[in-house]
C-alpha positions in Angstrom: 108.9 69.7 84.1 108.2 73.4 84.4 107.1 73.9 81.0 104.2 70.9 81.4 103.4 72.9 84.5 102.9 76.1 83.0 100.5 74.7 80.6 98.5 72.5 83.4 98.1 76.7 85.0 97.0 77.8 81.7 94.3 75.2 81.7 92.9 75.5 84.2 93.6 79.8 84.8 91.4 81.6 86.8 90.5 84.4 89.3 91.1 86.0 92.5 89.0 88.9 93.9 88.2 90.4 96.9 86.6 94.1 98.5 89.6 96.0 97.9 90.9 95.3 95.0 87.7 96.5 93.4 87.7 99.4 95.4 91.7 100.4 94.4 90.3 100.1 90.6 87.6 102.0 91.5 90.2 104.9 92.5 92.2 105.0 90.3 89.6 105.6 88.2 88.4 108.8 89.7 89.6 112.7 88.0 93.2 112.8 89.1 92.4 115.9 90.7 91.4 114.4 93.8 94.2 115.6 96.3 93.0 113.3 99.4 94.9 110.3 99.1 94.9 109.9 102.9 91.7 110.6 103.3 90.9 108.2 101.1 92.6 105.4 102.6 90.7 106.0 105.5 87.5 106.2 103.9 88.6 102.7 102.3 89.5 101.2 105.4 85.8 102.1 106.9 84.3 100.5 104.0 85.8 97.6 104.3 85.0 97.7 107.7 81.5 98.0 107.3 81.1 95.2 104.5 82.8 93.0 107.3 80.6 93.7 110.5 77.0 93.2 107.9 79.1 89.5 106.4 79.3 89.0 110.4 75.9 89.6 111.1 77.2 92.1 113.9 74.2 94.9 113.8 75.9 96.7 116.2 79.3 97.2 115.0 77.7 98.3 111.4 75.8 100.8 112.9 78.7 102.4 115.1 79.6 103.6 111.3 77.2 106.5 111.3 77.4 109.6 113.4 75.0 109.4 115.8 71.8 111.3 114.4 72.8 109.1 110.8 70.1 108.1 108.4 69.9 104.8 106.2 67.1 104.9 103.8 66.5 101.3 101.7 65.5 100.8 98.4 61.7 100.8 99.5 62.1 104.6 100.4 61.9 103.8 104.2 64.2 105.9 106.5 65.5 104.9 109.7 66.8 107.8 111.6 69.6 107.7 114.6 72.3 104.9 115.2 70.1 103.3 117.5 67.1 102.9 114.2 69.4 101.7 112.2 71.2 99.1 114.4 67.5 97.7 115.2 66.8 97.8 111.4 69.8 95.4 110.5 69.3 93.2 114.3 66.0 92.4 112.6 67.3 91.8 109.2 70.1 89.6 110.3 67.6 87.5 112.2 65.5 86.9 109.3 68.3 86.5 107.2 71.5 84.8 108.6 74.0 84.7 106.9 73.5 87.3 104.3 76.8 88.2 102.5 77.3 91.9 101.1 79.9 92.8 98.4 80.3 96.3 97.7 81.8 97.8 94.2 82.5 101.3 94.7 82.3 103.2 91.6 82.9 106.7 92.4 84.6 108.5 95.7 84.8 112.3 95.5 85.4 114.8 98.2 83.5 118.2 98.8 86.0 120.3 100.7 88.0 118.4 103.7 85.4 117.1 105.7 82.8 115.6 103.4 83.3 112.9 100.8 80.5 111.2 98.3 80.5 107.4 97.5 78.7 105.9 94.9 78.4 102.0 93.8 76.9 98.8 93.9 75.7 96.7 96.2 75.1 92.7 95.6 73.5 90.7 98.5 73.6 87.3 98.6 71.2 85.2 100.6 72.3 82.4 102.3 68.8 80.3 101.7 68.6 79.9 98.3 71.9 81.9 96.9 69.9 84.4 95.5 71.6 87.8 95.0 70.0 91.5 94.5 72.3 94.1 93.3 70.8 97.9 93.8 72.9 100.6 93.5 73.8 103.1 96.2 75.2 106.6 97.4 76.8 107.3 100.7 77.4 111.0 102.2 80.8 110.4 104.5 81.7 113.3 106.9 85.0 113.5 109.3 84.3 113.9 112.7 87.1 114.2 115.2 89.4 113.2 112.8 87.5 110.1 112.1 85.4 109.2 108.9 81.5 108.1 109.4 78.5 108.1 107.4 76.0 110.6 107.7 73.4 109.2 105.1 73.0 106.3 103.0 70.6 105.3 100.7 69.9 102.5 98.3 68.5 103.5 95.2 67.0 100.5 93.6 67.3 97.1 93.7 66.8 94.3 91.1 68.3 90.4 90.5 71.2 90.1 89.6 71.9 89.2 86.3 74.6 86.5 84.8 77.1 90.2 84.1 76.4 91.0 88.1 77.4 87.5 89.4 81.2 87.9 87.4 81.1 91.2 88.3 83.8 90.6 91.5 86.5 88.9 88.3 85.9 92.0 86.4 89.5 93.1 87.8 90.9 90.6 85.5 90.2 91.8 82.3 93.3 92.3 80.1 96.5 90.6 79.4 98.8 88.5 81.4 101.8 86.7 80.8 104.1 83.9 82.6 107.3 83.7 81.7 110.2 81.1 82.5 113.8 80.1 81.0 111.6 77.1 79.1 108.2 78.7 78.3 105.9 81.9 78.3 102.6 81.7 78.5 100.4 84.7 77.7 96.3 85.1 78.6 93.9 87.6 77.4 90.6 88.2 79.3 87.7 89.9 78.0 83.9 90.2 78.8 81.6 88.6 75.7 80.1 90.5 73.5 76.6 90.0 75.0 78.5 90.8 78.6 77.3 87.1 80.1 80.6 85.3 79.9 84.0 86.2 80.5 86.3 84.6 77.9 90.1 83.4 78.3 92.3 82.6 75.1 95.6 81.3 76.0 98.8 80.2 74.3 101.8 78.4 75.8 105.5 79.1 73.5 108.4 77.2 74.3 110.8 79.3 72.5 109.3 80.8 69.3 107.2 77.0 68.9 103.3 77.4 70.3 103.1 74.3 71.6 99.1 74.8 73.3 96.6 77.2 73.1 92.8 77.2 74.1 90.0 79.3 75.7 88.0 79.2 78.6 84.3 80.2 79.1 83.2 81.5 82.8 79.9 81.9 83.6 77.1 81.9 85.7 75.2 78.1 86.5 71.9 78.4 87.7 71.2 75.0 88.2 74.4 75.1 91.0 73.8 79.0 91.5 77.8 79.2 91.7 80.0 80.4 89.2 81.6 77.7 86.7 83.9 77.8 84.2 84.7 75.3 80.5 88.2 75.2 78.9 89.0 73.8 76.3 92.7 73.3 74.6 94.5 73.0 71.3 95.0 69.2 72.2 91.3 67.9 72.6 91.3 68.3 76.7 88.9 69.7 78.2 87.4 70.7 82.0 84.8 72.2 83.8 85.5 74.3 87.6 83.7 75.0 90.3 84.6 78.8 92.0 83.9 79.4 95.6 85.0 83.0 96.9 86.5 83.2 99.8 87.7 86.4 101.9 91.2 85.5 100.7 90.3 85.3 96.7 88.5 81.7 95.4 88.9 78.2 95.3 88.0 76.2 92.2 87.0 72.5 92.5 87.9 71.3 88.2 88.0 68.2 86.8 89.6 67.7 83.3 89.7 65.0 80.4 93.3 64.7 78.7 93.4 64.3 75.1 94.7 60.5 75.8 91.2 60.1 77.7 92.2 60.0 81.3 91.1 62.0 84.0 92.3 64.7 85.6 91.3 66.9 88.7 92.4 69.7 91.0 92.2 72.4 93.5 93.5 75.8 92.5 93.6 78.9 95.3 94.5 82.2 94.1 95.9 84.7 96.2 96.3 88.4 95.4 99.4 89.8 95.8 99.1 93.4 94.3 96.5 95.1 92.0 99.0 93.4 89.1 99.7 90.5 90.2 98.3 86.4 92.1 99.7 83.4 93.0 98.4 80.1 92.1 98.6 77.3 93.8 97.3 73.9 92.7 97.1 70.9 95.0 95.2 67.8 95.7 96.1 67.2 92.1 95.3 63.7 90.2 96.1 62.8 86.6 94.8 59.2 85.5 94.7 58.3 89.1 98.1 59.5 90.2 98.7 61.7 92.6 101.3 65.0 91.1 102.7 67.4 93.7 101.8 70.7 94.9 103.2 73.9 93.0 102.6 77.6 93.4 103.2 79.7 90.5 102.8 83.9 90.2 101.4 85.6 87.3 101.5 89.3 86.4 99.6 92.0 84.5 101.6 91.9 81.0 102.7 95.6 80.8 101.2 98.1 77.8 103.4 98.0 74.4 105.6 101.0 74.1 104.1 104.1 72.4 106.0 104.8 68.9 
């Protein structure tokens, strides 16, 4: 039935998130005075670029970012001067550390005149031998050049370990209210950060009709023993489940397991996929309750819109 489908998403509900998505929020946040909208995209674009070519490992594409007498300056004050520095900088550092992963949260973008723009944000690093991550924050000094947007300095500022608030830093897009709504049920999901910022919590409740026939609330978190983000629901019924999140360029895979309230087991594989800054489908497959196998299902849920001003 649908209705016993919405609840099994509502159980298990979780998060997609990727480079842009934090980077439109980070936008739409900046004065609405900002008449570059174009320019912006572009900017975007070269971001996105450049947190691509470091995942890669591909010094020389990251490099053929800056204008060619470009400066990169680390957290350790060192500057590295010219393109060809500062592709021989990260050569070395991919060598030392393959398979480094970069996720950028841009925090600010603001333009000085039509040819220079200023980015501010973070940076978290992840390191492919232990999962470690360092977040440092950053500024970046864009300039257009032949109609074609490079950097002409960056610098990281500092750099520290990332706490348990950095590591769910990429759901942070989720926070807020969301709904799912069919002919037999609506279910409605509110997200917030914890008080002490270390967890983001989920309460749910599933109506069929005006009759609330589930809710619950889910815990995600940071585990430090896995070094992977992991979430804990638990529902109105006595279930209860624990997931796995893996992020992927596409949004995240979580690996849960579940006890029903009659005391069988339960598992699954949900993918979420962003479909607009509003919006992700869910699809849950590979899924087993008491040992039988239930089919595949994909399932879209949307921002649930402000209430109307009186």
């Amino acid at each position: 039935m649908k209705s016993s489908r919405r609840i099994l998403l509502t159980i298990v509900f979780g998060l997609t998130c990727s480079l842009s998505v934090a980077i439109t929020q980070a936008q739409e946040n900046k004065p609405k005075t900002n008449p570059k909208p174009t320019s912006t995209d572009d900017i975007v674009r070269s971001i996105q670029s450049f947190a691509a070519a470091f995942n890669a490992g591909e010094a020389k594409k990251l490099a053929a970012h800056f204008v060619d007498d470009g400066e990169y300056v680390d957290d350790a004050g060192t500057l590295f001067k010219g393109r060809d520095d500062i592709e021989a900088e990260f050569a070395a550092f991919f060598k030392t550390l393959p398979g480094t992963r970069l996720a950028i949260n841009v925090d600010e973008l603001r333009f000085i005149g039509d040819s220079m723009a200023i980015e501010e944000g973070t940076a978290a690093v992840t390191h492919a031998s232990d999962e470690s991550v360092t977040v440092s924050r950053y500024i970046v000094v864009h300039v257009r050049k032949n109609n074609r947007w490079q950097i002409a300095s960056a610098r990281d500022l500092d750099s520290q370990p990332a706490s348990n608030h950095d590591r769910l830093k990429p759901l942070e897009w989720l926070i807020g209210d969301w709904v799912d709504e069919s002919d037999e049920s609506t279910a409605e999901t509110s997200i917030r950060w914890s008080a002490d910022g270390n967890y983001i919590i989920t309460n749910f409740n599933v109506n069929v009709a005006t009759v609330r026939v589930m809710s619950g609330t889910q815990r995600i978190g940071w585990d430090p023993q896995r070094k992977q983000i992991r979430s804990w629901v638990f529902d109105s019924e006595g279930g209860f489940g624990s997931g796995f999140w893996t992020g992927t360029e596409a949004g995240w895979i979580v690996k849960a397991t579940s006890v029903l309230p009659d005391g069988s087991s339960g598992s699954t594989t949900s993918t979420y996929a962003q479909t607009g800054k509003d919006s992700f489908r869910l699809t849950l497959s590979q899924r087993l309750v008491a040992g039988q196998p239930l089919p595949d299902f994909s399932i879209d849920v949307v921002r649930k819109p402000p209430p109307v001003a009186r």
